[in-house]
C-alpha positions as CSV (number, residue, x, y, z in Angstrom):
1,X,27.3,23.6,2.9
2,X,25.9,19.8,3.0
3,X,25.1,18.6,5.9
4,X,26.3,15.0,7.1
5,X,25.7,12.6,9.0
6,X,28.4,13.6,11.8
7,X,27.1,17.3,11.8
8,X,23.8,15.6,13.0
9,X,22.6,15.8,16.8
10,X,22.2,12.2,18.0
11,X,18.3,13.1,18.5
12,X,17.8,13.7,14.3
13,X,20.1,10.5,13.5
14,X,17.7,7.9,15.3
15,X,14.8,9.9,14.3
16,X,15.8,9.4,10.8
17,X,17.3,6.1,11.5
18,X,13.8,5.1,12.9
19,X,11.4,6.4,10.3
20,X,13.8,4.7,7.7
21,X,13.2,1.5,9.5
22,X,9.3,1.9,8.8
23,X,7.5,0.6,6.0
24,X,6.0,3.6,3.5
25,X,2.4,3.4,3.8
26,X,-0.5,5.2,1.8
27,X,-3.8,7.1,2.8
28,X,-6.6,5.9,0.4
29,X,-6.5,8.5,-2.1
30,X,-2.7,7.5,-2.6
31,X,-3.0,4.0,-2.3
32,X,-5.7,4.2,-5.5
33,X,-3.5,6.5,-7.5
34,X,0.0,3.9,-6.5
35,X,-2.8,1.0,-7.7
36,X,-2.8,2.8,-10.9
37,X,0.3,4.0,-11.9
38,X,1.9,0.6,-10.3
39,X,-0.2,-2.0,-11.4
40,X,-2.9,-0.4,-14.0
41,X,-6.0,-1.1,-12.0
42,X,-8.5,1.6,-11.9
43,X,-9.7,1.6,-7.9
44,X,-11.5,4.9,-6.9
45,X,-11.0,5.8,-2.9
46,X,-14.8,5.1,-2.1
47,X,-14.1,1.8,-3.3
48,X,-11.5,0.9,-1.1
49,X,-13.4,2.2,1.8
50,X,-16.2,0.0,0.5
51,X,-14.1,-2.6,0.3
52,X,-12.9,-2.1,4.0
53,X,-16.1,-2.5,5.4
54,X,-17.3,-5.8,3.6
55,X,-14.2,-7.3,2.9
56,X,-12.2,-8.3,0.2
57,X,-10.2,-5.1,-0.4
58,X,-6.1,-4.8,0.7
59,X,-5.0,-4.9,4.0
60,X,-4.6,-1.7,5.8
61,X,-3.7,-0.6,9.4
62,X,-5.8,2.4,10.8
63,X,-4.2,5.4,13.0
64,X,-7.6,6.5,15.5
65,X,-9.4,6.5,12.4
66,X,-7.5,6.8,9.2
67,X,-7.0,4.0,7.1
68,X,-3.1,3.4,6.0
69,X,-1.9,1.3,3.3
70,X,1.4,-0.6,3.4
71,X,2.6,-0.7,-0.6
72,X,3.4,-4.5,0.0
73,X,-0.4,-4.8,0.7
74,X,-1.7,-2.9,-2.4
75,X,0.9,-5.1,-4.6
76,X,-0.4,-8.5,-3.2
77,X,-4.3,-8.1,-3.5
78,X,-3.5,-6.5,-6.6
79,X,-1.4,-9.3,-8.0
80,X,-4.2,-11.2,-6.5
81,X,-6.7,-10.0,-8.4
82,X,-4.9,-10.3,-11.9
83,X,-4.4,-14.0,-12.0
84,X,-4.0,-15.2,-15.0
85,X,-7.4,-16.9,-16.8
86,X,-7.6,-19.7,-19.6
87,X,-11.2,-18.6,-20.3
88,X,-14.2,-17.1,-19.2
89,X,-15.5,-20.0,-16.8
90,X,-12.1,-20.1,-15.1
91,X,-12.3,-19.3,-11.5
92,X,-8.8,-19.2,-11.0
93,X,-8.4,-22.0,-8.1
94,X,-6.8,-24.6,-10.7
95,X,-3.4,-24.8,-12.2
């Protein structure tokens, strides 16, 4: 027998209501495979940890000490990172 939504205490229908409303975020070793699979780019873990301490890596949100990753993150400093180049002494800051 399925369960529905009606069948539901009211305590599991806003807990599930509530962690629906939350973004899906990633611990390191999932954000690097999602960078992979996603986007193609080959990022170990210890690089984004290296990346989180001098900069230039995604945005993450830590929980005491674990890093999370938001997927809208990972997809913008990856899409970031793969700007298109007209040739080797582009930089990338002209159109």
């Amino acid at each position: 027998m399925e369960q529905t939504e009606a069948a539901t205490g009211p305590e599991e229908q806003w807990s599930r209501r509530k962690r629906d409303a939350w973004p899906p975020r990633l611990r390191r070793a999932e954000a690097s495979r999602y960078l992979a699979d996603v986007h193609g780019v080959s990022t170990a873990p210890a690089t984004l940890a290296k990346l989180a301490v001098v900069g230039g890596g995604p945005a993450y949100e830590l929980w005491g000490r674990v890093p999370y990753y938001r997927i809208g993150s990972l997809d913008l400093w990856a899409v970031a990172r793969l700007s298109p180049r007209r040739s080797t002494s582009d930089r990338g800051n002209a159109a």
